[in-house]
MDAnalysis code that builds the backbone (N, CA, C; Angstrom):
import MDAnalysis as mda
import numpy as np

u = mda.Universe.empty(498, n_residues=166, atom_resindex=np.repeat(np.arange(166), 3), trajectory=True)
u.add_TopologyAttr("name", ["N", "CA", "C"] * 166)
u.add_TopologyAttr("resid", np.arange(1, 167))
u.add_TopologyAttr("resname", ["UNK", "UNK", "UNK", "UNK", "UNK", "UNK", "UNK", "UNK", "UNK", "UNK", "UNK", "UNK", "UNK", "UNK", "UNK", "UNK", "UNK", "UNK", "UNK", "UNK", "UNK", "UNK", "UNK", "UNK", "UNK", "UNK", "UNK", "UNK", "UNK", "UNK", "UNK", "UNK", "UNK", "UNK", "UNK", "UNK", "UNK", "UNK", "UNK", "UNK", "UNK", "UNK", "UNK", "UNK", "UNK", "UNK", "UNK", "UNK", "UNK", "UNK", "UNK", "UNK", "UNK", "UNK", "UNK", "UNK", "UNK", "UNK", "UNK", "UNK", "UNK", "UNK", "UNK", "UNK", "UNK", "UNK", "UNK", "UNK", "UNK", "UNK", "UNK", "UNK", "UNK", "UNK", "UNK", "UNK", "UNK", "UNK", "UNK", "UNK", "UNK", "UNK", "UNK", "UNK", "UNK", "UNK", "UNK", "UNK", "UNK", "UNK", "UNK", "UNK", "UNK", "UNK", "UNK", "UNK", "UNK", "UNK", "UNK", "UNK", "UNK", "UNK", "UNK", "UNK", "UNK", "UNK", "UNK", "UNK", "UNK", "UNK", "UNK", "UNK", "UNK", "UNK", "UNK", "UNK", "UNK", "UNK", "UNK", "UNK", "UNK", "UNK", "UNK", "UNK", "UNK", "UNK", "UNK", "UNK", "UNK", "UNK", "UNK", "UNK", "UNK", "UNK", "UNK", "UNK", "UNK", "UNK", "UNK", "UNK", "UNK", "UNK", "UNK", "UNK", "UNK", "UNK", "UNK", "UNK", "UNK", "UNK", "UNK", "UNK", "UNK", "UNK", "UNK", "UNK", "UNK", "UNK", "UNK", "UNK", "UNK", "UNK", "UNK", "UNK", "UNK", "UNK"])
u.atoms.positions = np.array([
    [-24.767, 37.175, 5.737],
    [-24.159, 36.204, 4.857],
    [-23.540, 36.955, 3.688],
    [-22.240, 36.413, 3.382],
    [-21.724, 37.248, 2.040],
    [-21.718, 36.263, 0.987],
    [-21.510, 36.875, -0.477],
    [-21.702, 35.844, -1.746],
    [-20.599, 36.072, -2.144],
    [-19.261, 35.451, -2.287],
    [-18.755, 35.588, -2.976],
    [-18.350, 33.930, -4.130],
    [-17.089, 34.414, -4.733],
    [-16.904, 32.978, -5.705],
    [-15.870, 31.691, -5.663],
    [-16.511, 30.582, -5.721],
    [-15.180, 29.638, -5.160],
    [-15.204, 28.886, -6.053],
    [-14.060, 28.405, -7.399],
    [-13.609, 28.023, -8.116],
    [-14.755, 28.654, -9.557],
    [-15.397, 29.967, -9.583],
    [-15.612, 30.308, -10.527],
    [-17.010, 30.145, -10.032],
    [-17.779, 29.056, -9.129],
    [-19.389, 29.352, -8.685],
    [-19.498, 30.409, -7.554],
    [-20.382, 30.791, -7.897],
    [-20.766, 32.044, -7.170],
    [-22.054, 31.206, -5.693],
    [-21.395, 31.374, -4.548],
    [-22.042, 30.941, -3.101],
    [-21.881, 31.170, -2.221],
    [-22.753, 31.123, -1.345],
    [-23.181, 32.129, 0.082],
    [-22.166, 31.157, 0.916],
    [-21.495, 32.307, 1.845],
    [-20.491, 31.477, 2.838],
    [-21.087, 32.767, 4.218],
    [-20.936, 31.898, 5.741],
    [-20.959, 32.711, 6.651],
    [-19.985, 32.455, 7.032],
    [-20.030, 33.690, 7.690],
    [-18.451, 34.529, 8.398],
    [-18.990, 35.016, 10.013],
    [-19.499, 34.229, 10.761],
    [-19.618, 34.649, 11.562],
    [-18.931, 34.999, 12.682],
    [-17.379, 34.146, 12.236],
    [-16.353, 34.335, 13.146],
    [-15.520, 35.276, 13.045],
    [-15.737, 35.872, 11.983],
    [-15.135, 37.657, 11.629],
    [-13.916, 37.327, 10.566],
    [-13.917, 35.883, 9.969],
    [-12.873, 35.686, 9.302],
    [-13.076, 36.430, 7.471],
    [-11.860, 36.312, 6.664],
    [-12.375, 37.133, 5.459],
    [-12.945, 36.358, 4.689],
    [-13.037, 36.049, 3.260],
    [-12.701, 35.546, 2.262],
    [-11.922, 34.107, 2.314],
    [-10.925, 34.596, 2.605],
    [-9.999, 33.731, 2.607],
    [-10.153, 32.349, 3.331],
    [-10.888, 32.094, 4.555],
    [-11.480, 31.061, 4.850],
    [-11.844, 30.112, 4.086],
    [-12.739, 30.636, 2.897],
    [-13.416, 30.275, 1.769],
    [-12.577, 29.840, 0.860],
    [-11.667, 30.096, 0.778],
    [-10.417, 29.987, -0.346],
    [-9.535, 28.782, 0.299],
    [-9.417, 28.874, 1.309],
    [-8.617, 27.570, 1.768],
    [-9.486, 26.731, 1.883],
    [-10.451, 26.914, 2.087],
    [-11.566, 25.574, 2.131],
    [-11.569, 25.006, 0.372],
    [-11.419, 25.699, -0.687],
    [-11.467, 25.629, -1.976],
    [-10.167, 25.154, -2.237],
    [-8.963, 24.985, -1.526],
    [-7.906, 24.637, -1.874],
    [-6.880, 25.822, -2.215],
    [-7.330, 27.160, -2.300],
    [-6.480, 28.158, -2.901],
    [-5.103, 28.048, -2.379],
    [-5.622, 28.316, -1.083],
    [-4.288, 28.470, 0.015],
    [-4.980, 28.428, 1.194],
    [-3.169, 28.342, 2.050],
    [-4.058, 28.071, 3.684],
    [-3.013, 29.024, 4.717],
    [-4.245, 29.679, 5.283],
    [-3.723, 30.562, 6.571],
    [-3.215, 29.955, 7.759],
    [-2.128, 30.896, 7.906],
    [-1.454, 30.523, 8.934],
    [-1.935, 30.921, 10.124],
    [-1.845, 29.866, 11.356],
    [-2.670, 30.326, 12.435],
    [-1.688, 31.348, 13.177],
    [-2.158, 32.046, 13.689],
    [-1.445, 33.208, 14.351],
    [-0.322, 32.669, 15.749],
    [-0.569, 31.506, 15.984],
    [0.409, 30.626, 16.598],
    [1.578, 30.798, 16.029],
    [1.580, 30.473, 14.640],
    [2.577, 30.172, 14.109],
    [4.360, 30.398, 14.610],
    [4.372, 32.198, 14.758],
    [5.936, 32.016, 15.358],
    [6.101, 31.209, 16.608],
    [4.625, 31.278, 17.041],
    [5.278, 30.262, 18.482],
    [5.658, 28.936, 18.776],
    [4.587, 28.410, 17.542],
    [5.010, 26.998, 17.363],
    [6.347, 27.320, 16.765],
    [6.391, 27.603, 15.827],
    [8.192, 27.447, 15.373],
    [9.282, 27.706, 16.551],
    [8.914, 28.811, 17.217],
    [10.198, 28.591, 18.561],
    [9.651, 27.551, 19.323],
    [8.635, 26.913, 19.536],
    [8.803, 25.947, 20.409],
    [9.127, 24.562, 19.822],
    [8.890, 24.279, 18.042],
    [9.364, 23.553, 17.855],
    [11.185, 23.612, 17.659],
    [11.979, 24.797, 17.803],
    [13.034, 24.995, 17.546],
    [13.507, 24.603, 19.245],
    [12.984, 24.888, 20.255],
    [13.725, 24.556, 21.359],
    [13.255, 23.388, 21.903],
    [12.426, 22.315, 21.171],
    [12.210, 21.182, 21.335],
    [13.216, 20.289, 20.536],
    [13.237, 20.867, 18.951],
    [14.444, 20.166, 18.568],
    [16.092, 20.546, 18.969],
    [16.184, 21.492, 19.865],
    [17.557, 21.716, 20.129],
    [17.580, 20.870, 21.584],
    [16.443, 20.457, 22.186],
    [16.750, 19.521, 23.514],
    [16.791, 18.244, 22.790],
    [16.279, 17.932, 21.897],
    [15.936, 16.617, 21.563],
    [17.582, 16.248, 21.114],
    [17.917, 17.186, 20.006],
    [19.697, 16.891, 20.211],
    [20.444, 16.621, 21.144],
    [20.651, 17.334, 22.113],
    [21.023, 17.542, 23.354],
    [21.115, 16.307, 24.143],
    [19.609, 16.122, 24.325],
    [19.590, 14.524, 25.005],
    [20.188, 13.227, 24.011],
    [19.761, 13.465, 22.794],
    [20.312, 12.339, 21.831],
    [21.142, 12.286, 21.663],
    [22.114, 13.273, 21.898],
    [23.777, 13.290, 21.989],
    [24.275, 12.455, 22.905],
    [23.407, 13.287, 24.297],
    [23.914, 12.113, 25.271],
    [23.614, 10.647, 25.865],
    [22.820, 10.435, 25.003],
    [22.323, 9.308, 24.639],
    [23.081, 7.919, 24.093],
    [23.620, 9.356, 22.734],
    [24.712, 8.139, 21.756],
    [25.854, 8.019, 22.509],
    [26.219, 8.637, 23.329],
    [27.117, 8.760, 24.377],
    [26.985, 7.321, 25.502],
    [26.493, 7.183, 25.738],
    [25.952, 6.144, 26.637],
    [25.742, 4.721, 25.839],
    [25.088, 4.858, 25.154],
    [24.932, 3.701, 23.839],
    [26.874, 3.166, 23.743],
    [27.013, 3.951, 22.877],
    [28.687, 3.787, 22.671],
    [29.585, 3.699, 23.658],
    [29.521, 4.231, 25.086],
    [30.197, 3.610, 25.634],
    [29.893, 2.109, 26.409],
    [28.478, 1.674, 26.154],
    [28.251, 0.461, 26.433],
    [28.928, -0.463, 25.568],
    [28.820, -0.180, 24.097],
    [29.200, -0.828, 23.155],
    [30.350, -0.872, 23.021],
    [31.338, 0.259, 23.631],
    [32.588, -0.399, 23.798],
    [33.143, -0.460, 25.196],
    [32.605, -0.613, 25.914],
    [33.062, -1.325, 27.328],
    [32.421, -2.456, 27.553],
    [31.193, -2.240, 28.321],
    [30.648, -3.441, 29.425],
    [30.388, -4.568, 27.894],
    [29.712, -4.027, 26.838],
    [29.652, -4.892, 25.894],
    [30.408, -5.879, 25.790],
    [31.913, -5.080, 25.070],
    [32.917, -6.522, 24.940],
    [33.731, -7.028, 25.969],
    [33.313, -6.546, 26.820],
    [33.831, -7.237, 28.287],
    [32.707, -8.524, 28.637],
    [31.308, -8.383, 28.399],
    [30.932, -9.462, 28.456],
    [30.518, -10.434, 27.405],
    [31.091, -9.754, 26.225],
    [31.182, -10.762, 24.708],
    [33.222, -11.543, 25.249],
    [33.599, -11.050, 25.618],
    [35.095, -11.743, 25.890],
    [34.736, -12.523, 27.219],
    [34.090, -12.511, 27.941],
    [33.772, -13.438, 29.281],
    [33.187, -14.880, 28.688],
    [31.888, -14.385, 27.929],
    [31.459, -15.148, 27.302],
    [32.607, -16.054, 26.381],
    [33.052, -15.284, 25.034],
    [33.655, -16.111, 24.363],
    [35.138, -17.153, 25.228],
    [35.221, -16.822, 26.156],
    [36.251, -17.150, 26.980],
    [35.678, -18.296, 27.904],
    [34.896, -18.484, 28.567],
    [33.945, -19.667, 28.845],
    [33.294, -20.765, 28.049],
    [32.775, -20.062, 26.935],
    [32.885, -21.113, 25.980],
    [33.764, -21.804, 25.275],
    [34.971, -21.181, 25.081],
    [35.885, -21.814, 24.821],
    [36.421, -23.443, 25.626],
    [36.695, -22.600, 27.237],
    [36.533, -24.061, 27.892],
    [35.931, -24.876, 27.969],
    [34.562, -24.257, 28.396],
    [33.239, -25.434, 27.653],
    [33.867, -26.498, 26.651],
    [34.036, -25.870, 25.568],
    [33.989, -26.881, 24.352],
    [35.632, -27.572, 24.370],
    [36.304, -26.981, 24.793],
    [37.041, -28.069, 25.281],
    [37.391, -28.837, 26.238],
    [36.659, -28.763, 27.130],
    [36.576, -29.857, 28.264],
    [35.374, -31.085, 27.400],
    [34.582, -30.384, 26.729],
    [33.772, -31.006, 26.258],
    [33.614, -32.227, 24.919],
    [35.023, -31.667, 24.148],
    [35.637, -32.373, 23.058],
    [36.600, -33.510, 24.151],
    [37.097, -33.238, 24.941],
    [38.154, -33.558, 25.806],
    [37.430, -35.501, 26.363],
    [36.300, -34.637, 26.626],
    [35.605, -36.658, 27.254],
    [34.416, -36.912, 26.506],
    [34.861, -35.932, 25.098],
    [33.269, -37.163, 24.191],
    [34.446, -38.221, 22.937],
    [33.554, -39.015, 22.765],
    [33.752, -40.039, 22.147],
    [33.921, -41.281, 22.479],
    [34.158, -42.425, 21.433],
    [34.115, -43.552, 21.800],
    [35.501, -43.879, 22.785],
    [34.016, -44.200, 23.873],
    [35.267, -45.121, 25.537],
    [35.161, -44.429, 26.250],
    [34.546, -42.849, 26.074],
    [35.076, -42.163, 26.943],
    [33.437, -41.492, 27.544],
    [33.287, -40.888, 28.848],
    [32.232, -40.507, 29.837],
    [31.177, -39.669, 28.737],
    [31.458, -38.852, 27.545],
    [30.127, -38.659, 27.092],
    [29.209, -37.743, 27.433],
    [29.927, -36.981, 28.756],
    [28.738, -36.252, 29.611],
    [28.446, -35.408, 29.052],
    [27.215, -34.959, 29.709],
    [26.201, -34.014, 28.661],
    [26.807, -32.195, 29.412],
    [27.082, -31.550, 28.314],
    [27.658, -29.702, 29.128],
    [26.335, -29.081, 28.374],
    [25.301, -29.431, 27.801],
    [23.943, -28.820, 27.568],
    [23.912, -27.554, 28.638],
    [23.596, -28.153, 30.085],
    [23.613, -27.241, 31.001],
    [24.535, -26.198, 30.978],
    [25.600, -26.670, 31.360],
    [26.302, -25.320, 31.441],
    [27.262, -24.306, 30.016],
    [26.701, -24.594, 28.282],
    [26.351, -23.773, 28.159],
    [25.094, -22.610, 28.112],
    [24.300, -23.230, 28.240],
    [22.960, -22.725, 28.526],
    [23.364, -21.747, 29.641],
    [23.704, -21.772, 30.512],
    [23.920, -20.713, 31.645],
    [25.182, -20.207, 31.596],
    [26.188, -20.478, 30.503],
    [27.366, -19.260, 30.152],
    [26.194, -18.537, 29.242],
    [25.828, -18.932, 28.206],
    [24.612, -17.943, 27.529],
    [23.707, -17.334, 28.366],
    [22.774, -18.337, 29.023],
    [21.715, -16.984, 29.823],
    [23.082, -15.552, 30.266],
    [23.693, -16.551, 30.777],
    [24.518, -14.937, 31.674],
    [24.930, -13.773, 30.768],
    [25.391, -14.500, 29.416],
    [25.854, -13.080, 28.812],
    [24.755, -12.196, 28.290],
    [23.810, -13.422, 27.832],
    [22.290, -12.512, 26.960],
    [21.613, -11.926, 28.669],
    [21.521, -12.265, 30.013],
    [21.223, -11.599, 30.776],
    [21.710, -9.877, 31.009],
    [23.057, -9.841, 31.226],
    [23.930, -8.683, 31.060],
    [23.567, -7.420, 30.091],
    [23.680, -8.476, 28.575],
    [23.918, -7.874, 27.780],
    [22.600, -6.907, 27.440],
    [21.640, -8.015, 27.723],
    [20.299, -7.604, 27.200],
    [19.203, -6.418, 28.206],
    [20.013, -6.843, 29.417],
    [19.220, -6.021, 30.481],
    [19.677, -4.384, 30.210],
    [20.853, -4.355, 29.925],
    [21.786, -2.958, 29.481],
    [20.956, -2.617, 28.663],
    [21.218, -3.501, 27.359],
    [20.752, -3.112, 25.932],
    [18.661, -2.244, 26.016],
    [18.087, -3.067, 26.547],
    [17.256, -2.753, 26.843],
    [16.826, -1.308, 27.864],
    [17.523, -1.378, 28.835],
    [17.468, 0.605, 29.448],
    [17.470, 1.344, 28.741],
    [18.654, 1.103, 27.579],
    [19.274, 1.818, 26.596],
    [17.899, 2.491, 25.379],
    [17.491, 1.319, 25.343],
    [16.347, 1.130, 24.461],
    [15.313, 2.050, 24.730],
    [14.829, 1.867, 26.010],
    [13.706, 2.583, 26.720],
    [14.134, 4.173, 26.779],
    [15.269, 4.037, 26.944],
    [15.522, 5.414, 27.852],
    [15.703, 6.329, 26.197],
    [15.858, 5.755, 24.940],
    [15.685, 6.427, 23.207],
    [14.400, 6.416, 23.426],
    [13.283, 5.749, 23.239],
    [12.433, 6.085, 23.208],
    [11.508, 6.997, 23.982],
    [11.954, 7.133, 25.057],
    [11.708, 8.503, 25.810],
    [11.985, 9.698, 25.149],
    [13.059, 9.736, 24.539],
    [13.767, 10.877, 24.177],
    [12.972, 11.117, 22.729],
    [12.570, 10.286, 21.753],
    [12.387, 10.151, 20.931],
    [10.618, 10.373, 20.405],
    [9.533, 9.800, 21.373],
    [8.408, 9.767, 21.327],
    [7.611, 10.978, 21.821],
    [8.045, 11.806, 23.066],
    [7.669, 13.455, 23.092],
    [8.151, 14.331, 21.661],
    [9.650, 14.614, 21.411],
    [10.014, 15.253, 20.372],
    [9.287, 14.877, 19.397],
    [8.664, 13.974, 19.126],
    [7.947, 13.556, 17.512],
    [7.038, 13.890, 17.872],
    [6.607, 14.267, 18.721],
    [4.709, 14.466, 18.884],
    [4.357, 15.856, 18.580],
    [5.872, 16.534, 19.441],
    [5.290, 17.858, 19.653],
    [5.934, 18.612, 18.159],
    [6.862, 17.773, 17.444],
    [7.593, 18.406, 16.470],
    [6.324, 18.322, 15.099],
    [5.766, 17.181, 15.653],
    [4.464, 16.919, 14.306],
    [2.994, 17.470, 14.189],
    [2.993, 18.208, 16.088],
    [1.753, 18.772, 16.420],
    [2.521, 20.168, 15.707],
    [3.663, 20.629, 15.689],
    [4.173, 21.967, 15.059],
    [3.762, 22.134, 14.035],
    [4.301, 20.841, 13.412],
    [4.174, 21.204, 11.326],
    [2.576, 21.236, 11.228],
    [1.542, 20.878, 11.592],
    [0.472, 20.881, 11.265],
    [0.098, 22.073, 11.231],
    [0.476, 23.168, 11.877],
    [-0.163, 24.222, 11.845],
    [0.546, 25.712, 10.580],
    [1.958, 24.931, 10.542],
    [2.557, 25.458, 9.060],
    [2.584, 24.671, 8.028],
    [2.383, 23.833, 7.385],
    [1.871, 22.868, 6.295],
    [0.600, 22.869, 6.009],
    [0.920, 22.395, 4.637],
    [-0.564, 22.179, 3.764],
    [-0.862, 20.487, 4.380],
    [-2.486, 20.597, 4.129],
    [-2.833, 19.693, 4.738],
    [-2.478, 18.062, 4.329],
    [-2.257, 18.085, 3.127],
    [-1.456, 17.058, 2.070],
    [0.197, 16.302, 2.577],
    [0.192, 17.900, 2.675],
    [1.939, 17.575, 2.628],
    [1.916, 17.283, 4.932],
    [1.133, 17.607, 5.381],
    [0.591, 17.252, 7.131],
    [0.553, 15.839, 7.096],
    [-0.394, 15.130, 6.316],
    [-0.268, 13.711, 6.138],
    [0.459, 12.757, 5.333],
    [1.360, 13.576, 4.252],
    [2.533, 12.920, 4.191],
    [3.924, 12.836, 5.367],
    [4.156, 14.132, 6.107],
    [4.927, 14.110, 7.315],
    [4.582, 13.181, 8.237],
    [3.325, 13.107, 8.421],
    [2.567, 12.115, 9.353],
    [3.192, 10.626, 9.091],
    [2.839, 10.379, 7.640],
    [3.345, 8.303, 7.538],
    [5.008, 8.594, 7.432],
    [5.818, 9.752, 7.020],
    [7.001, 9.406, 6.844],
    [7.410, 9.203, 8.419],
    [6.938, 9.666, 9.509],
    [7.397, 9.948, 11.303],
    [6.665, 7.994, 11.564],
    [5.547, 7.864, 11.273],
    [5.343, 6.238, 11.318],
    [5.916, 5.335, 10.949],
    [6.836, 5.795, 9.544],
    [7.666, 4.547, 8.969],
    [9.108, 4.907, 9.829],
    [9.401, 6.139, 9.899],
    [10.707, 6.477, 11.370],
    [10.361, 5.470, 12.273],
    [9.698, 5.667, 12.834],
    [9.112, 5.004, 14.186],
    [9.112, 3.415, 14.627],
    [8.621, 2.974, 13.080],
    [8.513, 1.485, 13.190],
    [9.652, 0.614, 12.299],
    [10.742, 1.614, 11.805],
    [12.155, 1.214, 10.886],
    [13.295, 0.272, 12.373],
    [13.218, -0.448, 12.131],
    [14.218, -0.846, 12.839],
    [15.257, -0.156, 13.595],
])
């Protein structure tokens, strides 16, 4: 057992794992050793964040061309059906005239476009969060081992409020 001093009291610390001093000192807050991982985590967090680009590029790629193709192709189908709708529909309401109910069929110009739209939108969805939920894990299992333990659990809630931000 060795004696040395941690914040000015003098107390017995074991070292049985062959570590120095310094153990003792990061346990005291002095500072904190870097695990001998370290360059490796950094290249592996560096070629985790250069795929994570990579895919998220082609990602926004896909996103955007939904958003400007199949999107307003089925926002113009839509708005183009409803249009007739509502005027066939202005066309025989009122007094004298049949009254009939088009409830139904906008309901199923809508299901169809929110079907389309939403089934897309949704792959889209899934297929970010794929991309998105490995890279944060392994990018946050990185910093833990180069960060102070403070500033570990501040990275931690800022990647939770990422996560759950709209």
């Amino acid at each position: 057992m060795k004696t040395h001093r941690h914040a000015g009291k003098k107390e017995q610390c074991r070292h049985s794992n062959g570590k120095s001093l310094a153990c003792c000192r990061q346990a005291a807050g002095y500072f904190k050793l870097f695990a001998i991982t370290r360059p490796a985590a950094m290249l592996k967090a560096k070629e985790v964040k250069e795929d994570y680009d990579r895919k998220l590029e082609a990602w926004g790629k896909k996103m955007a061309g939904f958003l400007s193709g199949r999107a307003v192709q089925l926002k113009k189908n839509y708005d183009g059906t409803m249009e007739l709708l509502h005027k066939e529909d202005n066309e025989q309401t009122g007094e004298g005239l049949a009254n009939a109910d088009f409830l139904s069929e906008y309901k199923a110009a809508s299901d169809q476009f929110l079907s389309g739209y939403n089934g897309d939108l949704e792959s889209l969805y899934k297929e970010y969060l794929s991309i998105e939920k490995p890279s944060s894990m392994i990018l946050l299992t990185g910093r833990c081992n180069v960060q102070w333990p403070e500033m570990f659990e501040a990275i931690k809630l800022q990647t939770k409020m990422a996560w759950l931000e709209p």
